[in-house]
C-alpha angles and dihedrals in degrees: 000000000000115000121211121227125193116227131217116273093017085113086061086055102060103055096053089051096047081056096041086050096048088043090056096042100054094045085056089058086053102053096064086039094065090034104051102053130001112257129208106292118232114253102255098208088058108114106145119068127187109194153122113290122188121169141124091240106019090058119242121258146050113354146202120199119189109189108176102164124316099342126050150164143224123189119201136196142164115166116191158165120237119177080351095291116111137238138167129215120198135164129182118198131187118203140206122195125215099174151349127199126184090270100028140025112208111212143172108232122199108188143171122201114205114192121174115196114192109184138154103257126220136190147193123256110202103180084055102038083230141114119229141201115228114219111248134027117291110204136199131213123194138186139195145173138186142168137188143105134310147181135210123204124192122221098185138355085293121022126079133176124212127212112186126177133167145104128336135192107186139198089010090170089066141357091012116227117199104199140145118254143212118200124184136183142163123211135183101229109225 
């Protein structure tokens, strides 16, 4: 009797409410969690973090997390070979925290992700059917930001995990993305 359309720009609409779903959610299974027993408190006095950082704007790697008070910052980094060519990933993040509890710390995150790509690079001939080497490296740079807010949970005196969503532009440098992003990291607290 009725038919349903689908109008322009509805698909945008379903992913941000699937994350805001998950966000809220997950949050929900935190708060009787901090209310019912008294978990294991956060050294104050911790301001350096070592840990595993990936994420589309944080950068993807090893990675290094100085707190001292309200701002702070993380450093990323992962160079690698793949197919024997090279490329480096690095991120660097800066942090504002709203609020720590004894089993979370809230925080705004503003981040930039550099990866450099060098490859040989081959084409295709089609007026010979072949594919050819060029003589010399071709490189790639890359460049991307995002913002938006996170949350740390610690799981023990020390360890904490980091979930981190938000808004994205990538490649600004060439061919220009806007996405929403998810970041992740988990860090041992000294």
């Amino acid at each position: 009797m009725f038919s349903q359309h689908k109008l322009p720009g509805n698909n945008m609409k379903k992913p941000v409410k699937i994350i805001l779903l998950i966000c809220a959610a997950f949050l929900s299974t935190m708060l009787p969690l901090s209310a019912e027993t008294e978990t294991v408190k956060p050294k104050d006095d911790t301001r350096h973090a070592l840990g595993l950082a990936a994420g589309l704007t944080t950068g993807s790697g090893l990675s290094y997390r100085y707190w001292p008070g309200d701002f702070g910052f993380q450093a990323t980094f992962l160079p690698n070979t793949a197919a024997g060519e090279p490329y480096v990933n690095s991120g660097i993040t800066f942090f504002y925290q709203i609020s720590r509890t004894q089993t979370t710390r809230f925080y705004l995150y503003a981040s930039s992700r550099h990866l450099f790509k060098k490859y040989d690079e081959d084409y295709y001939d089609y007026g010979s059917d072949w594919y050819t080497e060029r003589n010399g490296d071709s490189y790639e740079y890359s460049l991307s930001i995002g913002a938006g807010p996170g949350i740390e949970i610690f799981l023990f005196e020390d360890i904490g995990i980091n979930l981190m969503t938000g808004y994205a532009v990538h490649n600004i440098n060439r061919d220009t993305v806007f996405t929403m992003t998810v970041e992740s990291a988990v860090f041992y607290n000294f």
